[in-house]
Backbone bond lengths (Angstrom), bond angles and torsions (degrees), N, CA, C in turn:
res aa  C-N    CA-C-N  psi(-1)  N-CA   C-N-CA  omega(-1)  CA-C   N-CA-C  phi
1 X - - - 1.465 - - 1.525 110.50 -
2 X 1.438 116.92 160.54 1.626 123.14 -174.42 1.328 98.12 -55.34
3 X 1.375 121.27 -176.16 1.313 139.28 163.83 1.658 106.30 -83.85
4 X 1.266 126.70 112.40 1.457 112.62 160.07 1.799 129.55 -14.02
5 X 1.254 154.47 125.92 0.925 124.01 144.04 1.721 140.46 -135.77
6 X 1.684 88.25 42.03 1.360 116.49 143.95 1.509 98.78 -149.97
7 X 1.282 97.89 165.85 1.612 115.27 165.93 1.378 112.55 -139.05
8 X 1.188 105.67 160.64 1.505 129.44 -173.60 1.149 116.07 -121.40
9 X 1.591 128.33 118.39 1.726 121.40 175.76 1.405 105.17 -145.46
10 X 1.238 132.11 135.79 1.634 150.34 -161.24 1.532 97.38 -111.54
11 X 1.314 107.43 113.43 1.581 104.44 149.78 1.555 123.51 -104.96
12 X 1.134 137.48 89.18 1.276 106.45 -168.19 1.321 101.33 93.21
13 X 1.255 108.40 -152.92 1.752 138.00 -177.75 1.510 115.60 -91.35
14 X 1.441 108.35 14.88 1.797 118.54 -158.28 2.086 76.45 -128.38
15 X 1.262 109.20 126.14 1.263 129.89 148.52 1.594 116.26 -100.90
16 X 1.822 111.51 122.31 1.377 99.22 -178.30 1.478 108.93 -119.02
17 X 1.169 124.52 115.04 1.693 123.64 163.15 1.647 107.40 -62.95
18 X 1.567 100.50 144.79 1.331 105.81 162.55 1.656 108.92 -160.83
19 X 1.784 88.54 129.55 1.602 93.49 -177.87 1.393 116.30 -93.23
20 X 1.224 101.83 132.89 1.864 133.99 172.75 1.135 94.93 -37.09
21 X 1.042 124.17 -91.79 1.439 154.66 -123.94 1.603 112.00 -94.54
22 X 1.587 130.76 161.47 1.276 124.15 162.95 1.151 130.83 -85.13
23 X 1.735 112.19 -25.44 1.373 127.87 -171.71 1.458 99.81 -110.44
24 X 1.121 116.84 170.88 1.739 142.42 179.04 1.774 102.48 -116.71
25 X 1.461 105.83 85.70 1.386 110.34 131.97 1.564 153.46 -98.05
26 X 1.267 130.12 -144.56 1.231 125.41 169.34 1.530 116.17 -78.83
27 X 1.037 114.12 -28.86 1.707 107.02 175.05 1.130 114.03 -79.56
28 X 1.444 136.67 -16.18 1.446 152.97 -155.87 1.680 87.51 -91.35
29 X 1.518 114.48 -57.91 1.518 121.71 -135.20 1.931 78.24 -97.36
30 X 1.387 125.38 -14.18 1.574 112.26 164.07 1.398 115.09 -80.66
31 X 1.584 117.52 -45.11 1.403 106.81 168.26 1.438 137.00 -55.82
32 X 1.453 114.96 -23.23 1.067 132.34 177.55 1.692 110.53 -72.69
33 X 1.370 102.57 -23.07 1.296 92.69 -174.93 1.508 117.86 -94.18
34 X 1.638 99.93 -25.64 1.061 117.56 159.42 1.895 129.71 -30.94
35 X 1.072 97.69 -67.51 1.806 143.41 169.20 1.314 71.58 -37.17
36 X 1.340 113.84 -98.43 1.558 126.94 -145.11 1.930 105.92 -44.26
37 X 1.422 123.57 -31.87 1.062 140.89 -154.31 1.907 90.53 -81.76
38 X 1.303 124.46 -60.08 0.782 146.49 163.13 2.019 120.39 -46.86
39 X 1.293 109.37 -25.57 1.396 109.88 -177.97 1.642 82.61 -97.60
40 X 1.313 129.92 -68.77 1.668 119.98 -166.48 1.522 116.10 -37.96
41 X 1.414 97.14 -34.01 2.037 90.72 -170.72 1.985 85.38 -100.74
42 X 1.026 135.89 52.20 1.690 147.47 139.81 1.235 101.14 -93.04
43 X 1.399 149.20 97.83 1.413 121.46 160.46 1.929 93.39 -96.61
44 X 1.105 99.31 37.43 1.763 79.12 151.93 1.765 110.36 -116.99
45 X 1.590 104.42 8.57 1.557 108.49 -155.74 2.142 84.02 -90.50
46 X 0.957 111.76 123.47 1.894 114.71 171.65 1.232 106.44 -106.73
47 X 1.566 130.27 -16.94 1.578 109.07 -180.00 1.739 98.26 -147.87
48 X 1.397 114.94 175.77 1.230 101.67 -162.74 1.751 83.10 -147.35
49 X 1.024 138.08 170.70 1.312 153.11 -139.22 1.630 117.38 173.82
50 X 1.518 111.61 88.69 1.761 107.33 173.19 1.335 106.58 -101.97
51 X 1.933 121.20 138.74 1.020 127.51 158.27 1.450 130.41 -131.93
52 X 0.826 137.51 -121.82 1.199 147.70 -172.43 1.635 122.65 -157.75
53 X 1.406 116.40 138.18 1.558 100.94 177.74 1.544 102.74 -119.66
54 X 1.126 115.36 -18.79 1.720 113.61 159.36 1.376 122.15 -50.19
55 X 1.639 104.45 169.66 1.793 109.72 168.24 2.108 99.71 -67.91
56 X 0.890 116.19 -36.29 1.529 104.51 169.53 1.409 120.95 -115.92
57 X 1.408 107.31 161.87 2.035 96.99 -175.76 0.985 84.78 -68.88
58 X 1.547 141.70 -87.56 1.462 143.46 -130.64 1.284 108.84 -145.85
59 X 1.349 128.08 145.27 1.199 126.86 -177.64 1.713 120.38 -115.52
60 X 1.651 106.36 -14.08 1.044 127.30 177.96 1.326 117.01 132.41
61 X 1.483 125.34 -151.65 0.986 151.22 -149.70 1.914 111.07 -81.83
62 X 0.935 135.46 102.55 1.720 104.82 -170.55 1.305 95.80 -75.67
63 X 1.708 105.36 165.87 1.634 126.53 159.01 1.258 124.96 -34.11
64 X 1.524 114.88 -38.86 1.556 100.35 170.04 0.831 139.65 -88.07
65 X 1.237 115.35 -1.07 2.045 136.76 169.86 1.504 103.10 -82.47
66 X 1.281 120.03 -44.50 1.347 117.82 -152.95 1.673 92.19 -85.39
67 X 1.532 131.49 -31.65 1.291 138.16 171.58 1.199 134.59 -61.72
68 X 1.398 106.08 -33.58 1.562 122.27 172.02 1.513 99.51 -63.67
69 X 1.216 104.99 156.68 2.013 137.30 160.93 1.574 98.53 -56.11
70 X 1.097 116.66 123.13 1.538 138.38 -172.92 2.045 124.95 42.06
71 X 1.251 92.13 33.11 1.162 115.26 -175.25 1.689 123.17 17.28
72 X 1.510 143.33 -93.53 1.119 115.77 -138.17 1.809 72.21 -111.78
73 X 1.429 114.92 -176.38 1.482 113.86 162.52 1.111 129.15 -106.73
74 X 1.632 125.00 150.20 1.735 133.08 -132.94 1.377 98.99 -55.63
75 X 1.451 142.22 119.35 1.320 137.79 159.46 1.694 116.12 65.73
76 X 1.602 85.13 54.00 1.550 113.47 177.28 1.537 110.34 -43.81
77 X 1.030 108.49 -42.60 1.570 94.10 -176.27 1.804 118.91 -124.82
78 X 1.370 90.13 41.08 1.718 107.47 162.62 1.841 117.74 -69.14
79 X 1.300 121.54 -14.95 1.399 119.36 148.81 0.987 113.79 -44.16
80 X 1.635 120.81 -56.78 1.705 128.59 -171.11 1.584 98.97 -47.48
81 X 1.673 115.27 -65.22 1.542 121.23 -130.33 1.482 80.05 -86.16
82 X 1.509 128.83 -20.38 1.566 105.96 -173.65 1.709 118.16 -93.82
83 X 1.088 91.73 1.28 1.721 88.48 165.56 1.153 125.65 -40.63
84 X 1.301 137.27 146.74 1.331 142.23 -155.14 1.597 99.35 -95.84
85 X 1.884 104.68 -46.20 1.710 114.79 177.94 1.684 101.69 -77.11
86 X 1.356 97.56 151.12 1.340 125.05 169.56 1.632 113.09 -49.85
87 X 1.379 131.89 123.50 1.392 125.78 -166.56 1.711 69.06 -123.12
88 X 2.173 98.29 136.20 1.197 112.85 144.88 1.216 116.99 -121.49
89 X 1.400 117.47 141.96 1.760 127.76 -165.31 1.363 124.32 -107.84
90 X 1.631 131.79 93.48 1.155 142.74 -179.26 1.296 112.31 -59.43
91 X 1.373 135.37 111.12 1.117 131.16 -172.18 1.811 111.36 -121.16
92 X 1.467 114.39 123.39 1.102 114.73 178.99 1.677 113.35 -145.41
93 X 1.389 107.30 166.67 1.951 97.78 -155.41 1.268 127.40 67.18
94 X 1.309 97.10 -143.36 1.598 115.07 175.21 1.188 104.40 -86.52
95 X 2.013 136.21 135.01 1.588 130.70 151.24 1.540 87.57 -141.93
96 X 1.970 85.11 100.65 1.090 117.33 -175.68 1.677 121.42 -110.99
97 X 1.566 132.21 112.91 1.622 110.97 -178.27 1.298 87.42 89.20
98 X 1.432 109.58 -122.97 1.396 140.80 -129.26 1.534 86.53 -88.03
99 X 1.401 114.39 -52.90 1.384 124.44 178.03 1.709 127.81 -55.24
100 X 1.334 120.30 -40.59 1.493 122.98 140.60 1.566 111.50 -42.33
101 X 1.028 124.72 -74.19 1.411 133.22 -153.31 1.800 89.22 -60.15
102 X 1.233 137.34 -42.50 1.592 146.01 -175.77 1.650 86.46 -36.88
103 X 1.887 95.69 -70.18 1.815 117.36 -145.94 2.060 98.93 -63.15
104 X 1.835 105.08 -8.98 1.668 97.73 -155.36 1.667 79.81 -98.20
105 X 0.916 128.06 1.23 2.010 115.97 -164.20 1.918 96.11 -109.47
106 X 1.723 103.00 -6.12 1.174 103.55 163.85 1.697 107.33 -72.44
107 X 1.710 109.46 -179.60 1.614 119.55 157.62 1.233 109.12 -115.74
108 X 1.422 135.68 0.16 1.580 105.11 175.57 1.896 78.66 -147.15
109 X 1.233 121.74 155.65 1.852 143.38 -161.71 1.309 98.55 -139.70
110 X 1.323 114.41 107.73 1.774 116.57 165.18 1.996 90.71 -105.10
111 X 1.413 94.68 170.57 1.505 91.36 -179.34 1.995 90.51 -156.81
112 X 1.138 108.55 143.62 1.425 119.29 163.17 1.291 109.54 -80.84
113 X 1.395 130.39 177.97 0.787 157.11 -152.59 1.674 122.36 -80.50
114 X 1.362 108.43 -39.81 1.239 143.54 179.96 1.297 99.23 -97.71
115 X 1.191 163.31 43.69 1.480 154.00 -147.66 1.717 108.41 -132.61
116 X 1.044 134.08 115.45 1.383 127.83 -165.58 1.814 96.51 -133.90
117 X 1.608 103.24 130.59 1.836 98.23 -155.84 1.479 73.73 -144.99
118 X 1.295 99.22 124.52 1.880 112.20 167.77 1.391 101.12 -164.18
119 X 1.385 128.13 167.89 1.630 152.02 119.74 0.584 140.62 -76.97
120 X 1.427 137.43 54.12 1.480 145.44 168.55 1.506 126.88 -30.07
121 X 1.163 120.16 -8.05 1.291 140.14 -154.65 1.834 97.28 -61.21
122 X 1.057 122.98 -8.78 1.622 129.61 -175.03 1.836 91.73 -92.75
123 X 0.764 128.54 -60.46 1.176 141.89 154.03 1.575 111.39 2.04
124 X 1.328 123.31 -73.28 1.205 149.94 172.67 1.744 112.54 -74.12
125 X 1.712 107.85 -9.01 1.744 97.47 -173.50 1.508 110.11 74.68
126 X 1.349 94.12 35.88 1.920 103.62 173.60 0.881 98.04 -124.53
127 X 1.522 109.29 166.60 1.632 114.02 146.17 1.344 108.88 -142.83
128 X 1.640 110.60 153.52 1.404 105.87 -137.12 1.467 111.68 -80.11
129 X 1.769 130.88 150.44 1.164 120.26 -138.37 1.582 94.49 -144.22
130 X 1.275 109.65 31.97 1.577 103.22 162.81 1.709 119.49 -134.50
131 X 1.170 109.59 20.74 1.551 132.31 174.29 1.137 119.25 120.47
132 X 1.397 121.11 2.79 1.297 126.82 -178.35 1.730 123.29 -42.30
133 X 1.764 103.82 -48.76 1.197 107.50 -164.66 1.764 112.12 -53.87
134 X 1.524 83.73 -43.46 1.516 97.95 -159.35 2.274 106.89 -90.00
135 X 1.281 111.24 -1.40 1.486 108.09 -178.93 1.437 97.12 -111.26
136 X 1.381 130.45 -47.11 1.440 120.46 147.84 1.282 126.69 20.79
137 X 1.837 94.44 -88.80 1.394 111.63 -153.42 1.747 109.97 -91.69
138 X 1.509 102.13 -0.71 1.463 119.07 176.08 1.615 96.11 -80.38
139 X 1.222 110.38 -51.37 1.728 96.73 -166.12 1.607 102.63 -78.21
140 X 1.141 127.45 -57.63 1.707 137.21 -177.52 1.015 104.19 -53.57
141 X 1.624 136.80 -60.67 1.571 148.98 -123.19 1.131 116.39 61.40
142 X 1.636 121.91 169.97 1.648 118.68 -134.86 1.218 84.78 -73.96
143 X 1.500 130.39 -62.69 1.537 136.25 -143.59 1.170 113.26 -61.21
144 X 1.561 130.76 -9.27 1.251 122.74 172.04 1.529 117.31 -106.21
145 X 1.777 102.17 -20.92 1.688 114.14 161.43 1.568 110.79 -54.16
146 X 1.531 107.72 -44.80 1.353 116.84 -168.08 2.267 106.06 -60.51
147 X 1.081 76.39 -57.72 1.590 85.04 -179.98 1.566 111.54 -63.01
148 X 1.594 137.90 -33.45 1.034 138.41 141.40 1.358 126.09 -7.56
149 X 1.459 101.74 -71.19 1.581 130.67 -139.09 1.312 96.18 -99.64
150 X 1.581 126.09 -43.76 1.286 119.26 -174.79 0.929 113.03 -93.55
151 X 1.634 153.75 -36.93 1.625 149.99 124.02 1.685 111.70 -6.29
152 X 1.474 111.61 -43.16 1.554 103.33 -153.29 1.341 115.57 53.90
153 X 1.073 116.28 33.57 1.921 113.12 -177.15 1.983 100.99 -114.42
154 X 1.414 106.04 100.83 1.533 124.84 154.66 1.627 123.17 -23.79
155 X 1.033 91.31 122.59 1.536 85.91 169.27 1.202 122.82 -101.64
156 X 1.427 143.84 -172.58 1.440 146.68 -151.20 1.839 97.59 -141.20
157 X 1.302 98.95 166.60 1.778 103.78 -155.64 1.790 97.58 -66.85
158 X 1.221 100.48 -30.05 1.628 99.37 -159.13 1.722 89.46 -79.04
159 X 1.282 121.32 -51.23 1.696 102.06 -177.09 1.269 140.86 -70.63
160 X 1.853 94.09 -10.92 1.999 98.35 171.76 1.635 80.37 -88.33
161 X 1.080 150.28 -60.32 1.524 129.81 -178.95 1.961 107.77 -16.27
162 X 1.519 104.33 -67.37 0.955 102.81 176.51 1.725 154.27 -51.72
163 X 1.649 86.71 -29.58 1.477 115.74 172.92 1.192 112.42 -78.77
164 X 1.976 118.29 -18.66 1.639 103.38 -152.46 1.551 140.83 108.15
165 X 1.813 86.01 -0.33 1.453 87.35 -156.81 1.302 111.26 -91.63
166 X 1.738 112.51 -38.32 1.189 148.70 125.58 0.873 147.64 -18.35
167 X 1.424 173.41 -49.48 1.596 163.66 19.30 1.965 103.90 -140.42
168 X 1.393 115.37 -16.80 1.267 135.55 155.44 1.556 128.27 -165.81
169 X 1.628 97.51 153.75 2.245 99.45 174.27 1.667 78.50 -115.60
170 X 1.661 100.20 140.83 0.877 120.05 152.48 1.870 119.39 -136.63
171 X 1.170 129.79 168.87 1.539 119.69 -179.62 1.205 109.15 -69.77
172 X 1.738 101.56 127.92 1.593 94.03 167.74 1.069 142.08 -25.30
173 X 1.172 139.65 -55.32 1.446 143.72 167.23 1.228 108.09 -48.15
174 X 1.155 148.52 -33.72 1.259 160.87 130.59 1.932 134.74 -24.01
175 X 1.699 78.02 -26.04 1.763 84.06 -173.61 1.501 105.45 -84.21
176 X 1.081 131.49 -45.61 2.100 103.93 178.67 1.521 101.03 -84.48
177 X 1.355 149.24 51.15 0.949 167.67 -171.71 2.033 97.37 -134.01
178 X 1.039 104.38 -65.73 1.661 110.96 171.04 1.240 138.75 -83.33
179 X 1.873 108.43 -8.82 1.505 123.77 165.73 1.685 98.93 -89.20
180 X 1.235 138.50 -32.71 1.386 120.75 -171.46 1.614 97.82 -93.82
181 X 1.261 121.86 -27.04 1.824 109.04 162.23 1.376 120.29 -48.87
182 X 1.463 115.58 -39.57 1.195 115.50 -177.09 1.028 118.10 -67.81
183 X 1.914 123.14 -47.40 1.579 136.89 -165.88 1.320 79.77 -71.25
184 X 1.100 137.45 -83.10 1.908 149.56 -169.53 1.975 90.36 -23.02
185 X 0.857 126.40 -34.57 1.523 114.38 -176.02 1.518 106.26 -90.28
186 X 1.104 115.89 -39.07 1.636 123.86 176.53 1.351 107.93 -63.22
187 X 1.340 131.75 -42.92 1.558 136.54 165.09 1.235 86.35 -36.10
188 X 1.403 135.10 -91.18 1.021 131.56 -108.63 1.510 110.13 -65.20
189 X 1.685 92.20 -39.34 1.918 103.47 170.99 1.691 131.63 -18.17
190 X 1.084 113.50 167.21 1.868 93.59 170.83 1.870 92.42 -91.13
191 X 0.915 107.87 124.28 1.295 118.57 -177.12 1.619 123.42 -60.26
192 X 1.385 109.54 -34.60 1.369 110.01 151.46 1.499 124.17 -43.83
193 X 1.221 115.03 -56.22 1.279 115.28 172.72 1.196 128.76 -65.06
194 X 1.584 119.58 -22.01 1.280 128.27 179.24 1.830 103.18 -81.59
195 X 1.028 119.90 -21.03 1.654 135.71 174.46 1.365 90.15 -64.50
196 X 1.556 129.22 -53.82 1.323 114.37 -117.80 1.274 79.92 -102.32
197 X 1.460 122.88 -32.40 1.855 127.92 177.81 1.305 108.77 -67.49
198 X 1.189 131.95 -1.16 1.655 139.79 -168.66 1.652 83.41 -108.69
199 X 0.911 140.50 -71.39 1.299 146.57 164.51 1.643 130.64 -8.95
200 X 1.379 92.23 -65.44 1.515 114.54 -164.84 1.770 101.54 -82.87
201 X 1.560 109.61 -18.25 1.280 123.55 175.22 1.191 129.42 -70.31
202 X 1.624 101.36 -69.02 1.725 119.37 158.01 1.841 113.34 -60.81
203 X 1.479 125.33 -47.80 1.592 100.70 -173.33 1.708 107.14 -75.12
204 X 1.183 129.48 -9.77 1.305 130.62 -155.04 1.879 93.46 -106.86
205 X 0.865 125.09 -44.75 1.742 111.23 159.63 1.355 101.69 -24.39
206 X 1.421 113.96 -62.19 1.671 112.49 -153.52 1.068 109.16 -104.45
207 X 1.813 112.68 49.50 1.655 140.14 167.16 1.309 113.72 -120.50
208 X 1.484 137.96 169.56 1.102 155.00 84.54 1.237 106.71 8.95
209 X 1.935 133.07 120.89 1.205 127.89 177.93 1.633 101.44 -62.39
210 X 1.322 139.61 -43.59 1.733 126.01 145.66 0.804 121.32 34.94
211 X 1.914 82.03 -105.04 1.665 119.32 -170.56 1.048 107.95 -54.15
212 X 1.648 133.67 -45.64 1.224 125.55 -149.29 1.802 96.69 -98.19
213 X 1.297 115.11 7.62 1.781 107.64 168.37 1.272 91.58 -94.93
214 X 1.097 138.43 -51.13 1.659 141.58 -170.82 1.743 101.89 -63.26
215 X 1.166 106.80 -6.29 1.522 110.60 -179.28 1.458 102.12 -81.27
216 X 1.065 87.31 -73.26 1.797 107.96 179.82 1.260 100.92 -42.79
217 X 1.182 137.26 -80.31 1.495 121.51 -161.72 1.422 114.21 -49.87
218 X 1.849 123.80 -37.81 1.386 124.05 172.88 1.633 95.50 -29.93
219 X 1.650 108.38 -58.74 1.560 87.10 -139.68 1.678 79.75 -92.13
220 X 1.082 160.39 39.85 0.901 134.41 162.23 1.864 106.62 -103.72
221 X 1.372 104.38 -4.34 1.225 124.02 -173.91 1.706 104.54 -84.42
222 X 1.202 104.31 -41.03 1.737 118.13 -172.58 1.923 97.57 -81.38
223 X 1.050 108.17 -49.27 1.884 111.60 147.29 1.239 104.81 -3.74
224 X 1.264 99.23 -94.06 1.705 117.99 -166.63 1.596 104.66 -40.99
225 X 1.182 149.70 -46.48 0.930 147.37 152.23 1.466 133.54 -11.73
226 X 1.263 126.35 -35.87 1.172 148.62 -137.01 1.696 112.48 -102.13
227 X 0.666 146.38 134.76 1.646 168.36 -179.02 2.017 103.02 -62.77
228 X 1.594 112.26 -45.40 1.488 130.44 176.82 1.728 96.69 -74.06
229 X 1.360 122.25 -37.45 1.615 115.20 -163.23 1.279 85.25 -80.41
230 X 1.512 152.79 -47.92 1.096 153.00 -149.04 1.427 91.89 -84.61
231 X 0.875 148.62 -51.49 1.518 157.29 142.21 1.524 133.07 -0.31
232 X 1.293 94.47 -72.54 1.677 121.11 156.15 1.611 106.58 -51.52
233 X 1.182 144.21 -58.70 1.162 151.37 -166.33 1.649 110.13 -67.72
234 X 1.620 110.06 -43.12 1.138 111.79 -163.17 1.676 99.81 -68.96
235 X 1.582 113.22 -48.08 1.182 157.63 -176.48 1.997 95.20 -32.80
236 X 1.350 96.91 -65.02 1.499 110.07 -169.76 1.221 104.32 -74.58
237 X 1.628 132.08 -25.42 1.547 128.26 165.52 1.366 111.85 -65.14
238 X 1.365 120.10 -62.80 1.427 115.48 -176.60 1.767 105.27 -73.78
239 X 1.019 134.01 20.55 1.466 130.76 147.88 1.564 96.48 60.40
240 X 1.398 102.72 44.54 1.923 111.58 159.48 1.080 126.70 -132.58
241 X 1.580 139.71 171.21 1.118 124.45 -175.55 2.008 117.22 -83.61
242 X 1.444 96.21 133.86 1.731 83.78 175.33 1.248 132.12 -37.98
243 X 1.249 126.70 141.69 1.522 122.64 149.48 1.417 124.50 -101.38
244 X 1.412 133.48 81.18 1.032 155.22 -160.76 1.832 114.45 -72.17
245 X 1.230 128.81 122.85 1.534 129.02 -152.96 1.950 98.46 -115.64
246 X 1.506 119.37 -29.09 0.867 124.29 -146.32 1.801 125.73 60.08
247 X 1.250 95.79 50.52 1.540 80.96 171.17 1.644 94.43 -167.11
């Protein structure tokens, strides 16, 4: 049989991806979707966790994607970014190309110490072709996507920390030590709500500040509804911790 090149392992309420491989091909970007297909129909899975089992997460693009006639396909890793659960992204080495664009379709970016995250893809007479252009300049803003993207010049753990890109550097040995603290805290949430804040976040960017207040209250309205909101409330009167069901 092939070599794996992602895997999937559940502890608990923590789903963790982890990529095989250095490069991003077609078997990578089917398993992955696979995975993802498989974590959405879990509703016991509340947080999700991608890393790496190499000396780097990702290095980019492999030779046979980038060789083929119209190379990778449109928003290769929109399985990732449309997950309903919270994906946190361990980043260590190089996440380069393909490998940025992996860590940007996440919602929350830890990075070690050693962590080097660029698109060089200008570099080569590309431009980068797995969502980069456009998730980039959403998390940074344009002017630092722009300088990114058209340099192809990488940045280092402490300055995407700085830019935003990141949310923490901690020492390698340290980094899946601080991606499952984080998912392990996001579990704990009422998970509906943690859906519905993943939601109101990502469709409301690509609103009218409006729409996307009239958004929010919709779902904060469909909230109230809920078996977990009644939960949470009771929870905070009797001065204990929730027990959250999702439903």
């Amino acid at each position: 049989m092939p070599e794996r090149t992602v895997s999937l392992d559940k502890s608990g309420p923590v789903a963790r991806l982890t990529l095989r491989r250095a490069t991003v091909d077609a078997a990578l970007l089917a398993e992955l979707a696979r995975a993802c297909d498989a974590i959405e129909g879990d509703d016991s899975v509340r947080a999700v966790i991608l890393a790496a089992g190499g000396e780097d997460f990702c290095r980019g693009w492999d030779e046979s994607l980038l060789a083929g006639e119209g190379g990778p396909p449109v928003d290769a890793f929109g399985c990732l970014a449309e997950l309903p659960r919270p994906v946190v992204c361990a980043v260590h080495g190089e996440a380069l190309s393909a490998g940025l664009e992996l860590a940007l379709a996440c919602d929350i970016r830890v990075a070690a110490e050693d962590a080097s995250l660029g698109l060089p893809e200008t570099t080569l007479g590309l431009v980068p072709m797995g969502g980069g252009t456009q998730r980039l300049a959403r998390v940074v803003g344009r002017g630092k996507a722009l300088e990114m993207i058209l340099t192809g010049d990488p940045v280092d753990a402490q300055e995407a920390l700085r830019i935003g890109l990141v949310s923490a550097v901690v020492p390698r040995d340290r980094l899946a030590a601080e991606a499952e603290a984080i998912a392990a805290r996001i579990a704990e949430r009422g998970p509906i709500a943690v859906r519905f804040a993943k939601e109101a976040i990502s469709r409301g960017l690509e609103m009218t500040l409006e729409q996307a207040l009239r958004y929010e209250t919709d779902l904060t309205v469909i909230l109230q509804t809920t078996e977990d909101r009644a939960e949470g409330v009771r929870a905070f009167l009797e001065k204990r911790k929730p027990r959250f069901k999702g439903r």
